[in-house]
C-alpha positions, 0 to 999 in steps of 0.5 A: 720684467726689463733688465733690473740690475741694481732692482734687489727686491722689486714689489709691485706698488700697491696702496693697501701695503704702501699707503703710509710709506716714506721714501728719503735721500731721493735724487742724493743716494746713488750707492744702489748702482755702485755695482754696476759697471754699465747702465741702459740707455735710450737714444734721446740720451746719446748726445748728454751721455757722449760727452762722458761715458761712453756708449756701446752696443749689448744682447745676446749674439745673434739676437738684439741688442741695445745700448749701454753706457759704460761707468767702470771697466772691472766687474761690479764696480761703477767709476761715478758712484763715490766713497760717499754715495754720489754720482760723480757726473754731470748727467745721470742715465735715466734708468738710474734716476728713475729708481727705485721705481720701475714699469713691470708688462703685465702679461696678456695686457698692454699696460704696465704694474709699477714696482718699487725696491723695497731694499732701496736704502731710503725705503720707510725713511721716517723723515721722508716723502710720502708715496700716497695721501691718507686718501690713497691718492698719488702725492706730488711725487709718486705723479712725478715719478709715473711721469717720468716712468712713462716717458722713458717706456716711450722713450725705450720703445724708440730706441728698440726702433733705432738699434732695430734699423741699425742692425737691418742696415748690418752696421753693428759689429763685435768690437773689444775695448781695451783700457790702457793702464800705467805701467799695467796691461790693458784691461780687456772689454769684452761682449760689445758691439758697436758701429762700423764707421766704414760700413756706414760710409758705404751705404747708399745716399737713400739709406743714409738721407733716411737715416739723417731724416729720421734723427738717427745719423746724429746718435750714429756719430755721438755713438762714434764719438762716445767711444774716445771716453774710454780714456776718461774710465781709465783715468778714473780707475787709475785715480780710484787705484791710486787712493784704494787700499793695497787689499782693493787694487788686487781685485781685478776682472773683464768687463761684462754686460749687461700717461694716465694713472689709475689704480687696479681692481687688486689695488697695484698702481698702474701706468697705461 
């Protein structure tokens, strides 16, 4: 199953067990991603998401990476998850809207099982919206949220594309983000990469003619740009700090990474 994160117990949706569900606080609850301090991101995202967080590169070394947006500088902690549970931002990533479903490859197959949370905090609200219809069919929501599922699936398959050239053309390299704190040492980011901008100017204008083709030279530079917001993530710890208890601000640590419905013969909810 992909990068789950704030997913605690990911069930495979199936319209015997989940026929009566409700799900409540839809698209208003956002406490389920308070503990994480970066989120997947896909590349037609780049341009929304440069204008508030910023975005780097993340994987294992020597393998492949894939992009983040980065929402705090301390461990387990998101800077746009209020005391209240709100997203403090204009735009909200797509792996965060599309909880608390999630796309799960089945093994040997081309298609994929949906998932759903069942420790989602609105999972069997009584005053929620129904999943399935008393005749097992998808309701106006669950067709939505498939929707949604299979678009950003498209949507990740691109971005592998994208990362995949940055990395044959050798543009991404290790870099530390340091977040500058009043009167405090810089917090330390570790374990990201991002593009070097001196790399990119000495490519050959074939390479860089394709990449503007292909739409990848403008996420080249929202990636560049995005990287000024580190400011905003400190001057947003700094404003949590500041309205945080003496016991919290003692707390500190580094950075760290991170279509057709139908139903099956076993009855989960498929997505092709």
């Amino acid at each position: 199953m992909a990068t789950l994160l704030f997913y605690e117990k990911p069930v495979p949706l199936n319209v015997d067990v989940h026929l009566k569900t409700r799900l409540g606080s839809l698209g208003t609850d956002a406490g389920f991603a308070a503990g994480t301090n970066s989120v997947p991101l896909a590349a037609v995202e780049f341009i929304d998401t440069a204008r508030e967080y910023p975005i780097a590169f993340t994987g294992q070394e020597g393998g492949a990476l894939f992009p983040i947006a980065l929402v705090g500088v301390r461990q387990n902690e998101n800077l746009f998850v209020t005391a209240e549970n709100r997203w403090d931002g204009r735009y909200i990533p797509a792996f965060v809207r599309r909880y608390p479903f999630v796309l799960a490859e089945k093994q040997g197959a081309d298609d994929f099982n949906v998932y759903i949370d069942e420790a989602y905090p609105g999972f069997g609200a009584a005053d929620g919206e129904r999943i399935f219809t008393d005749d097992g069919e998808h309701t106006p929501l669950l067709k939505q949220a498939l929707e949604f599922l299979g678009t950003y699936q498209g949507e990740i398959t691109r971005t592998r594309l994208f990362v995949e050239r940055l990395q044959s053309l050798d543009l991404l390299i290790p870099r530390v983000l340091e977040v500058v704190r009043n009167n405090e040492p810089p917090l330390v980011l570790q374990g990201f990469s991002v593009v070097d901008e001196q790399r990119l100017a000495a490519l050959g204008d074939a390479d860089l003619l394709a990449l503007a083709r292909d739409g990848y030279l403008a996420l080249i530079y929202a990636h560049l740009g995005s990287l000024g917001n580190v400011t905003r993530l400190s001057e947003r710890l700094e404003s949590r700090l500041a309205n945080a208890t003496p016991a919290a601000n003692e707390t500190m640590a580094e950075s760290g990474p991170a279509a057709k419905k139908k139903r099956g013969n076993g009855k989960e909810v498929q997505a092709d």
